[in-house]
C-alpha positions in Angstrom: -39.2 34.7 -67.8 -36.9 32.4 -68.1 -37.8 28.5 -67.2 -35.4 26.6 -64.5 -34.3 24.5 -67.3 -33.2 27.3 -69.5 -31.5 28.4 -66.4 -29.7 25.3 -65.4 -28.5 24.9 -69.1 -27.2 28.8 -69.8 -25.6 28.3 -66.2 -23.5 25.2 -67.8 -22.8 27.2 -70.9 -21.2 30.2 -68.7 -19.6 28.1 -66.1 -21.4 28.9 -62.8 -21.0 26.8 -59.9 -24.6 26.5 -59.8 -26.2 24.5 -57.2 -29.8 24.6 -58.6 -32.7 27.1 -58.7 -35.1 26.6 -56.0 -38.2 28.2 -54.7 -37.4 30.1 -51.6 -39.5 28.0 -49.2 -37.1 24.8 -50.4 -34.3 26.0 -48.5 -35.3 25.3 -45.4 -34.9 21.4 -46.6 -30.9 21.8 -47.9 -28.0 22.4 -46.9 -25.9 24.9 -47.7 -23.0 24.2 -49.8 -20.0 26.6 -49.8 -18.6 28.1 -53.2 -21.7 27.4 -55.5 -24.6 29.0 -56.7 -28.2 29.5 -56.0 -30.9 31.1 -57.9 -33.8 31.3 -56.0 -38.0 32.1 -56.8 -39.1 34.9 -54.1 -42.6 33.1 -54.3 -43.2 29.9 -51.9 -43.2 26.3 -54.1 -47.2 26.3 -52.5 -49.7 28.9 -52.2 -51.9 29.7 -49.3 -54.5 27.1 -51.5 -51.7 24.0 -51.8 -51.3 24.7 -55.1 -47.9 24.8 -56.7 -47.0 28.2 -57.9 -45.7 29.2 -60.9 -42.9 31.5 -59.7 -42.2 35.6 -60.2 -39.2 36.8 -59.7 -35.4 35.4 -59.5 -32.8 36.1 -57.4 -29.2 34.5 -56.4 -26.6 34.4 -53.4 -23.2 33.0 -53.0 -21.4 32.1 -50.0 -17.9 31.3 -50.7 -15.5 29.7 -47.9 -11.7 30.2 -48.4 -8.6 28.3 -47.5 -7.4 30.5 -44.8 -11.0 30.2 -43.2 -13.0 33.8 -44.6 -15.9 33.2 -45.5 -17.7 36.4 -47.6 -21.7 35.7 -48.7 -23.7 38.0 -51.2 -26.7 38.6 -52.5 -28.1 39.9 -56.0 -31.2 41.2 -56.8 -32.0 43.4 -60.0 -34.4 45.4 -58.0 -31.7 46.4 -55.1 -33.5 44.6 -52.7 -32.7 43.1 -49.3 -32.5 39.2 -48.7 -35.5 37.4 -47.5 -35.4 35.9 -44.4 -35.4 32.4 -46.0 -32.1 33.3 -47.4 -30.7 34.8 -44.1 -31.7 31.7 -42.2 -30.2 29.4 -44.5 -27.0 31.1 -44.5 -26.7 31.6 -41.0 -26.6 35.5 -41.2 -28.1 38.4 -39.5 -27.2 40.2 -42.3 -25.6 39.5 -46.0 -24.0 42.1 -48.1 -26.4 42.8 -51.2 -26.9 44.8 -54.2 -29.0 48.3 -53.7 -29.3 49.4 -56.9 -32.4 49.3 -59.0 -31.5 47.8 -62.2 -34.4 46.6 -63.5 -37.6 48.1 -65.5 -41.1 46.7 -63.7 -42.1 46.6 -67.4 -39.0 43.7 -68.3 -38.8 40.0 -67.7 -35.1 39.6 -67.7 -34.5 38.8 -63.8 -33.1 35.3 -64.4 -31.3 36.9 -67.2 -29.5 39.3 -64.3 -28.8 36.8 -61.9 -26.5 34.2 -64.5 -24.8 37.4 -65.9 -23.9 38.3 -62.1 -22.8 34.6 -61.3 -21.0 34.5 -64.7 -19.2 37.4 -63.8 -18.2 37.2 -60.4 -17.3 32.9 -60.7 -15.7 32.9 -64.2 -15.3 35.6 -65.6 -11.6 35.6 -66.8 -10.9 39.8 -66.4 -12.4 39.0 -62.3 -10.1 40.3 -59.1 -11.3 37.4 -57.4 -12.1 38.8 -54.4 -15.5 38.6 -53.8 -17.1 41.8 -53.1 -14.8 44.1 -55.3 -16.1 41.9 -58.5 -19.7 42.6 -57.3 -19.1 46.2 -57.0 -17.3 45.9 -60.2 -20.3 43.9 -62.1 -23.0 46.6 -60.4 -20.7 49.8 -61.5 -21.9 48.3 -65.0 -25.3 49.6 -64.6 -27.4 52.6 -64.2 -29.7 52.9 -61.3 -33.2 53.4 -62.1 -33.9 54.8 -58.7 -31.4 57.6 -60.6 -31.6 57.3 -64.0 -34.3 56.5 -66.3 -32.5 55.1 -68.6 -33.3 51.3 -68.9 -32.3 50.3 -72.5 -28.8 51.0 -71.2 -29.1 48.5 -68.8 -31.1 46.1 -71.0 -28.0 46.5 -73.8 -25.2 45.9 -71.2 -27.4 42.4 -70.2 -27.4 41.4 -73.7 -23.8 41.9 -74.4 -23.2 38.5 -71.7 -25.5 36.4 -74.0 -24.0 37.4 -77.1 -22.9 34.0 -78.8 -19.2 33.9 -80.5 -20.4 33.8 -83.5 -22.4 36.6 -83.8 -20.2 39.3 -85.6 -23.4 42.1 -85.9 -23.0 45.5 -84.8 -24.9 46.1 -81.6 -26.8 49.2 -80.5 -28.9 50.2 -77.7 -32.2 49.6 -80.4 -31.6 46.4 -80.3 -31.8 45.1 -76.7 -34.2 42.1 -77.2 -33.2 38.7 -75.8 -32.2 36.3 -78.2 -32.0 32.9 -76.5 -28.4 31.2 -77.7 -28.8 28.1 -79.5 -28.2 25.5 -77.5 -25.4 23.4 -77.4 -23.1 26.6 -77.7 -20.5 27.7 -75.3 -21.4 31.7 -75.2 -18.5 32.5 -72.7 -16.6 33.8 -75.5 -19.2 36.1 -76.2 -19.7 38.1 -73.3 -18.5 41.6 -72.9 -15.9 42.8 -71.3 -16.5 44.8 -69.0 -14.0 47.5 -69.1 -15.0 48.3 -72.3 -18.3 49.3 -71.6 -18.3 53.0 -71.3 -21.3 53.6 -73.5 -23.6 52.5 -76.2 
């Protein structure tokens, strides 16, 4: 799993908006700021013992505020799963829209990995409509869902086509879907896919 560090930096490199990454339970001491990023631990910073916890799983939400006063919040998780209440509260929402679709193996780390590919896509990446929920359908339509499909290399290979760096002119196939972290210092933004040309491996 990736460390908030490696996070924070990769989130430079792709230009998201991103606020910070936070354990869930630290939201309750911000405030919400409109039109950035957050990447959030689903565990507590303590446990039920007072110790700090190491973390297990990342997920992110955006609530953008526009000029003429809309205001549209979402929510990604590579498992398709609902918000936690932690996020709902500190949003101010019953209810925020939020990816269903399983996209995911239990068996792979690459959560954090999701979640900057999503915020990359849906903040700066240049082929975006710009309207909110459209690009998050858009960046989901990418993917198969596991609750479906089986097939998670697929999914694994479209993930590492937003890390690939600039530079890196190798043919890519679906047996090669490990992560290889970008040396740092790099702007990979040129590297990512684009999206309309994924239609299959």
């Amino acid at each position: 799993m990736l460390t908030n560090h490696q996070i924070i930096d990769l989130a430079k490199r792709m230009r998201i908006p991103l606020t910070g990454v936070f354990f869930k339970s630290q939201l309750q001491d911000m405030k919400l700021q409109f039109n950035k990023s957050y990447i959030i631990n689903l565990e507590d910073e303590y446990g039920s013992d007072g110790e700090q916890n190491l973390g297990s799983h990342y997920t992110c939400f955006q609530y953008n505020k526009y000029p003429d006063g809309e205001h549209k919040c979402v929510y990604w998780d590579s498992f398709g799963v609902a918000p936690p209440v932690e996020v709902l509260q500190f949003c101010k929402m019953k209810e925020i829209p939020y990816n269903m679709k399983d996209v995911q193996s239990l068996m792979a780390d690459c959560c954090g990995f999701y979640c900057l590919a999503f915020l990359h896509f849906i903040n700066s990446w240049e082929g975006r409509s710009k309207d909110l929920y459209e690009d998050c359908e858009h960046f989901s339509s990418l993917f198969h869902d596991l609750n479906v499909e089986k097939d998670f290399k697929y999914n694994e290979f479209v993930l590492k086509l937003f890390f690939r760096s600039p530079d890196d002119k190798s043919p890519v196939s679906i047996k090669d879907v490990g992560f290889k972290f970008i040396p740092e210092g790099g702007d990979i933004t040129k590297g990512i896919a684009d999206a309309n040309e994924i239609t299959n491996y």
